[in-house]
C-alpha positions as CSV (number, residue, x, y, z in Angstrom):
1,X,0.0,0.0,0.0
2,X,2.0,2.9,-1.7
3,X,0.2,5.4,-2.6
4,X,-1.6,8.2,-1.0
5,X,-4.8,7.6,-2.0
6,X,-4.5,4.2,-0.5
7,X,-3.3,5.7,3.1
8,X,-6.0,7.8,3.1
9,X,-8.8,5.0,2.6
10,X,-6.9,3.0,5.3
11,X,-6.9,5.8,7.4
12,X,-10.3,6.7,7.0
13,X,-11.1,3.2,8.1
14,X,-9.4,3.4,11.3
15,X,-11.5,6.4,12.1
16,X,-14.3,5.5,11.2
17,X,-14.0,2.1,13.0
18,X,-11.8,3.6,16.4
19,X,-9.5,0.2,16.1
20,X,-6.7,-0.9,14.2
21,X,-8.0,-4.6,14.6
22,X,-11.6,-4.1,12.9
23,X,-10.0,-1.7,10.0
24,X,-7.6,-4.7,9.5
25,X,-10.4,-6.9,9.3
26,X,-12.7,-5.5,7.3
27,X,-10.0,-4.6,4.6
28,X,-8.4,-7.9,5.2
29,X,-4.9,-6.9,6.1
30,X,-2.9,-7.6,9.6
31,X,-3.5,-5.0,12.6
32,X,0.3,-4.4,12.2
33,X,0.4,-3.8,8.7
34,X,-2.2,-1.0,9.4
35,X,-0.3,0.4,12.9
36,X,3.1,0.6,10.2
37,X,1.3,2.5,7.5
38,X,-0.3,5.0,10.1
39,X,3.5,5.7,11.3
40,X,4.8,5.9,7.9
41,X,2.5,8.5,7.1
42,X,3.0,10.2,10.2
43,X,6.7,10.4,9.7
44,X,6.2,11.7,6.2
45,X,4.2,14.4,7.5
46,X,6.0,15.2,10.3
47,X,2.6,15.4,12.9
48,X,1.0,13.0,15.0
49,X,-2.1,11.9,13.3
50,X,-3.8,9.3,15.7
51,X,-2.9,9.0,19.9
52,X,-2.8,5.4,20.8
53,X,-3.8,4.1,24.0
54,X,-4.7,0.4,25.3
55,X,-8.3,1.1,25.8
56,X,-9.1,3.6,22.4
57,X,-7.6,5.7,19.6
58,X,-8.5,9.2,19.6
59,X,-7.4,11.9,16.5
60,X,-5.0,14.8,17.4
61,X,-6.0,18.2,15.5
62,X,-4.0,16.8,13.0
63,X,-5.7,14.1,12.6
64,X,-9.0,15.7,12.2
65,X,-7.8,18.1,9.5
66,X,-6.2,15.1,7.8
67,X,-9.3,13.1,8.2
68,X,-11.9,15.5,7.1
69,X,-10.2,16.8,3.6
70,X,-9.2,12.8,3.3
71,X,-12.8,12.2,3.2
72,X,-14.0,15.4,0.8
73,X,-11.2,14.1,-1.6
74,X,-12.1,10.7,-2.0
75,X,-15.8,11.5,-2.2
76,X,-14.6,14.2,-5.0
77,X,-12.5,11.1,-7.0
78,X,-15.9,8.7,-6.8
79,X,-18.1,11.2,-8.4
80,X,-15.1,11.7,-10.8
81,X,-15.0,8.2,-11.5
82,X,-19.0,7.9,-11.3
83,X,-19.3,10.6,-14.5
84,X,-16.7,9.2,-16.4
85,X,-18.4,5.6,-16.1
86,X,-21.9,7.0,-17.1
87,X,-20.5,8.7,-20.0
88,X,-20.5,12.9,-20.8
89,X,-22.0,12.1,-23.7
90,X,-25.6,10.9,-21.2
91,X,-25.3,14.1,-19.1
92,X,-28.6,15.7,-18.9
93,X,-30.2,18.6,-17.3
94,X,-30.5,22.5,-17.8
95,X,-27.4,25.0,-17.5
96,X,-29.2,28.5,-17.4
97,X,-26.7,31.0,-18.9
98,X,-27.2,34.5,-18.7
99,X,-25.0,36.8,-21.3
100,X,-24.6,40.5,-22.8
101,X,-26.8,40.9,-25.9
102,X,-23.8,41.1,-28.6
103,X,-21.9,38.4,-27.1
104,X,-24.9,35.9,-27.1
105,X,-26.0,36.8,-30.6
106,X,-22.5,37.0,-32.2
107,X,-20.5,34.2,-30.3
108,X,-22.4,31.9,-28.5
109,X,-25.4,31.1,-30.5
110,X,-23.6,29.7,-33.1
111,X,-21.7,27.6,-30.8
112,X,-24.9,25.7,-29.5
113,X,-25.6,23.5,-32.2
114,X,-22.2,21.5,-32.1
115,X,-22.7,22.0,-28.3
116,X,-25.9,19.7,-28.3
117,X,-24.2,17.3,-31.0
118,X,-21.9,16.6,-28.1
119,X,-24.5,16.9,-25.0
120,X,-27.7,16.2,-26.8
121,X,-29.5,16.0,-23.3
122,X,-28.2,18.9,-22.1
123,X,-31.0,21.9,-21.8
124,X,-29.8,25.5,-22.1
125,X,-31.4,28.0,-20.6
126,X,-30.3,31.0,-22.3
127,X,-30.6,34.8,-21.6
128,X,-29.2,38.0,-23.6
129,X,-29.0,41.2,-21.4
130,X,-26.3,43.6,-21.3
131,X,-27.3,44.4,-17.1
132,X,-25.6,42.4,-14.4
133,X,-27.5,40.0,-12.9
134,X,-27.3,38.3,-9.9
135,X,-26.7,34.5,-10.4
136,X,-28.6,34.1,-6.8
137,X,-31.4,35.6,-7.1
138,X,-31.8,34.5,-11.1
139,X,-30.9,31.0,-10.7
140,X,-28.3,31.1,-13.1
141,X,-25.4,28.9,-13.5
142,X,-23.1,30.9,-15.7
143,X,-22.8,34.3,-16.9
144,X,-20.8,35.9,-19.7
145,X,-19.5,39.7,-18.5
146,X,-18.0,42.3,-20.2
147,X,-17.7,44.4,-17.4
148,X,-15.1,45.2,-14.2
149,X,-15.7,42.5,-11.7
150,X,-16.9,43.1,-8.0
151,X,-15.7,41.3,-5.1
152,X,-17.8,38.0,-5.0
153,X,-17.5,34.6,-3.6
154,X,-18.2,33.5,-7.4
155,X,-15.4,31.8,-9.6
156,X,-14.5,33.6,-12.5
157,X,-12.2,32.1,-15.7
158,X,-11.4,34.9,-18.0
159,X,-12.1,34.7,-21.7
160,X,-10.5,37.3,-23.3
161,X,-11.1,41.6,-23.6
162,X,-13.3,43.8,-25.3
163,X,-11.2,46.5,-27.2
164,X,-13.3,49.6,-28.0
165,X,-14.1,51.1,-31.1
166,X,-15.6,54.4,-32.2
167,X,-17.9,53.5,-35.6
168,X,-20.3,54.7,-37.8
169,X,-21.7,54.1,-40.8
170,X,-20.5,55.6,-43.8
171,X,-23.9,57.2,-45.0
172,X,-23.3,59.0,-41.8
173,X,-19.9,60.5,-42.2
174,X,-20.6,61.3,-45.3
175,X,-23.4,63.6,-44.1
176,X,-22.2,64.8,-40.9
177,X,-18.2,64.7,-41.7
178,X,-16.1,62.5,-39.7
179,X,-14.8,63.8,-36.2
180,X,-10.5,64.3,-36.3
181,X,-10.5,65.8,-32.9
182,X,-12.0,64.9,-29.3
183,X,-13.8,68.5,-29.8
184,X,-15.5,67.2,-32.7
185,X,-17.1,65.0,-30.6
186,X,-19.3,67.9,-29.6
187,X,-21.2,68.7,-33.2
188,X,-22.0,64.6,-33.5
189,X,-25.0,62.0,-31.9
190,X,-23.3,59.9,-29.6
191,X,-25.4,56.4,-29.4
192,X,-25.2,55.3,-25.7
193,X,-26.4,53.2,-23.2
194,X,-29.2,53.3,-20.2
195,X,-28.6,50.9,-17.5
196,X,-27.4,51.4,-14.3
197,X,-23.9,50.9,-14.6
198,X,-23.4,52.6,-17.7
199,X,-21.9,56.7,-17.7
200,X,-22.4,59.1,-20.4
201,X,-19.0,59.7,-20.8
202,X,-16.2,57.7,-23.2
203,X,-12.8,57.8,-21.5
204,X,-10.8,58.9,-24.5
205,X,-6.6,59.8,-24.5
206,X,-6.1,64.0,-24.1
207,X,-2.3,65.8,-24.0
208,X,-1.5,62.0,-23.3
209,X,-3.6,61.0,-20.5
210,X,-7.0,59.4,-20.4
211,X,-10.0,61.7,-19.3
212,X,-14.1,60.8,-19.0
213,X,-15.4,62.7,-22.0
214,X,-19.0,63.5,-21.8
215,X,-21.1,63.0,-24.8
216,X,-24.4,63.2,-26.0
217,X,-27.3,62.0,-28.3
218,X,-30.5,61.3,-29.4
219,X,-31.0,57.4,-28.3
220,X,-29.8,55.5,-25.2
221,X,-30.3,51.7,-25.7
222,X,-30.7,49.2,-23.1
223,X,-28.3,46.5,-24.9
224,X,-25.4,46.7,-27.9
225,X,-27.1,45.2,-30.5
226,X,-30.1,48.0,-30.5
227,X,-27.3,50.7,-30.4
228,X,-25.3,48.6,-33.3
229,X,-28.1,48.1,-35.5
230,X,-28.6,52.4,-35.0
231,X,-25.4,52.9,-36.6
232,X,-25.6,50.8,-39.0
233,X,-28.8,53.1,-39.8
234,X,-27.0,56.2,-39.6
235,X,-27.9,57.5,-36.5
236,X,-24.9,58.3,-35.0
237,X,-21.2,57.1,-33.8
238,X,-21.2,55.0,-31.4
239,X,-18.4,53.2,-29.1
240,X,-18.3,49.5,-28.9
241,X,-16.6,46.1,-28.8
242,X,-14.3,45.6,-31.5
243,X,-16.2,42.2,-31.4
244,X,-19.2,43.3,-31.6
245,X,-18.2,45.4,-35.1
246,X,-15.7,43.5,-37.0
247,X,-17.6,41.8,-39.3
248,X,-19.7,45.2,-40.1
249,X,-16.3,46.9,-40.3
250,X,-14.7,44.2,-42.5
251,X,-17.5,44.2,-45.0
252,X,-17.7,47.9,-44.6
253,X,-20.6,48.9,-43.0
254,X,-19.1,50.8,-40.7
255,X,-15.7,52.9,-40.8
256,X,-13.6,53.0,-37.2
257,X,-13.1,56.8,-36.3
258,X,-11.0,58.4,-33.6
259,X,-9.2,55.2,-33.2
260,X,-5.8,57.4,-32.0
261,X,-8.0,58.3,-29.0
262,X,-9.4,55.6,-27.8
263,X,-6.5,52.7,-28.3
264,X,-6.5,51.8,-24.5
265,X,-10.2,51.5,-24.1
266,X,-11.1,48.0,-22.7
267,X,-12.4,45.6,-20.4
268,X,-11.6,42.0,-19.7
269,X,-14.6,39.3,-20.5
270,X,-15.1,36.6,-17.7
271,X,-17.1,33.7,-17.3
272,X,-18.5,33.9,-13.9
273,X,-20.4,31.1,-12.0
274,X,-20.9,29.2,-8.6
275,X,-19.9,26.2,-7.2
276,X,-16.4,26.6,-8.0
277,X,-14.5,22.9,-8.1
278,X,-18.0,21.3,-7.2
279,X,-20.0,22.4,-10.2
280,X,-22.7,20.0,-10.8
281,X,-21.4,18.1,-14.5
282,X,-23.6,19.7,-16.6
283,X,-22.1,22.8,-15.9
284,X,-18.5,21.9,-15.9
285,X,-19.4,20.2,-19.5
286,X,-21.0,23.5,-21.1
287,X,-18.0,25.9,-20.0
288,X,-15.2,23.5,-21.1
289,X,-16.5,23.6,-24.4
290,X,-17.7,27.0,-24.5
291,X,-15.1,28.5,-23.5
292,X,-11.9,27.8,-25.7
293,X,-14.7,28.5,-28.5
294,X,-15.3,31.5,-27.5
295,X,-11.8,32.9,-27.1
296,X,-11.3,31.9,-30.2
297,X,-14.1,34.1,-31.3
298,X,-12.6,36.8,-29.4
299,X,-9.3,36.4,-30.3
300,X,-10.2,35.9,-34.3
301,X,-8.2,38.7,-36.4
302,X,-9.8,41.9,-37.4
């Protein structure tokens, strides 16, 4: 009995049986094969683990730590070993996903149908809003931020970052002229945004430093994909993921402006959900495979 994951069982069954005779006998080994392996492991770690005594063993503080995240590992290989037996491929139940409007439309959607190829019993529950929401109170699994993260007790695995871009279409510039200067700014609509967390002001680069410029217009949206779908109307400029534009950009729909002014505009993109290491499977399933997709999305050249 070598390895760790062996001690620990053996362990575990002294505990749980308070003699060295009965573990012995129920794991059919001698009562001084077990007594070695205790001191063996007691040596390697350098603590006393179990106090011997004629009439009872009792656990040292040691010993109780040892014991208890013994036992949570063990349980966590069984249910490791348990999936892998029934199969990811048989994994059923509902993931509820919340995520921003432009991300959901332009890079996760088309993910889902090879998703369900893999996990055809797997239900998504899927929600586009560009608020915050809080996975508590909406009984969600996962959601896809493009935003600053608070201090939580959530886990978070980052995806990539959202580079800004000042666009507009070029019906637009054509009739209004195109802005050269962050004074222009003044003389144009500026498409924003109505939620909470959202400023009227686009941090742009002045005499070398980054300052809150405030800007105004005729529509506030309460998600990207309204405001995106304004500019590509002619509405106005608007400043959004690069993302979110590149493929009306590429094709020419809309023409990056200012793009000397806002080059350090970003945020990071995270995947944020509960239950950290002890994600129910369905879960774990959904954001492995979403997730490389996705920053490849991100990440795919201009």
């Amino acid at each position: 009995m070598d390895n760790r994951t062996g001690e620990m069982q053996v362990f575990l069954r002294v505990v749980e049986t308070g003699s060295f005779s009965e573990a012995a006998r129920l794991l059919r080994m001698t009562p001084s094969t077990i007594s070695k392996l205790i001191s063996r492991m007691e040596t390697r770690l350098g603590v006393r683990l179990i106090e011997r005594s004629t009439r009872r063993l009792s656990l040292t503080n040691e010993g109780r730590f040892y014991y208890e995240r013994s036992l949570i590992l063990l349980q966590d290989l069984d249910q490791i070993e348990q999936e892998l037996a029934q199969g990811a491929a048989t994994a059923s139940g509902v993931v509820r996903v919340n995520v921003s409007v432009g991300l959901g439309a332009l890079g996760l959607e088309p993910l889902l149908p090879a998703f369900w190829e893999a996990y055809p019993n797997i239900i998504v529950d899927l929600s586009l809003s560009d608020e915050i929401v809080d996975l508590y109170l909406e009984r969600t699994d996962i959601a896809f931020r493009v935003a600053t993260l608070p201090d939580s007790g959530m886990t978070a695995r980052r995806i990539g970052v959202a580079r800004r871009k000042i666009v507009a279409s070029p019906a637009y510039l054509e009739r209004c002229g195109t802005p050269k200067t962050i004074e222009d700014l003044a003389r144009h609509n500026c498409i924003g945004f109505n939620f909470r967390r959202a400023a009227p002001v686009w941090p742009l680069k002045e005499s070398g430093r980054i300052t809150d410029r405030v800007v105004k217009g005729s529509l506030l949206a309460n998600n990207g994909e309204t405001v995106r779908r304004m500019t590509l109307a002619g509405a106005g400029l608007a400043r959004m993921g690069d993302y979110h534009v590149r493929a009306d950009i590429a094709a020419g729909r809309l023409v990056e402006v200012l793009a000397d002014i806002i080059e350090s505009d970003e945020e990071e993109i995270h995947a944020v959900f509960l239950g950290g290491q002890r994600m129910p499977q369905r879960v774990r399933l959904f954001l492995d495979f979403i997730v490389p997709r996705l920053q490849n999305f991100l990440n795919a050249p201009l």
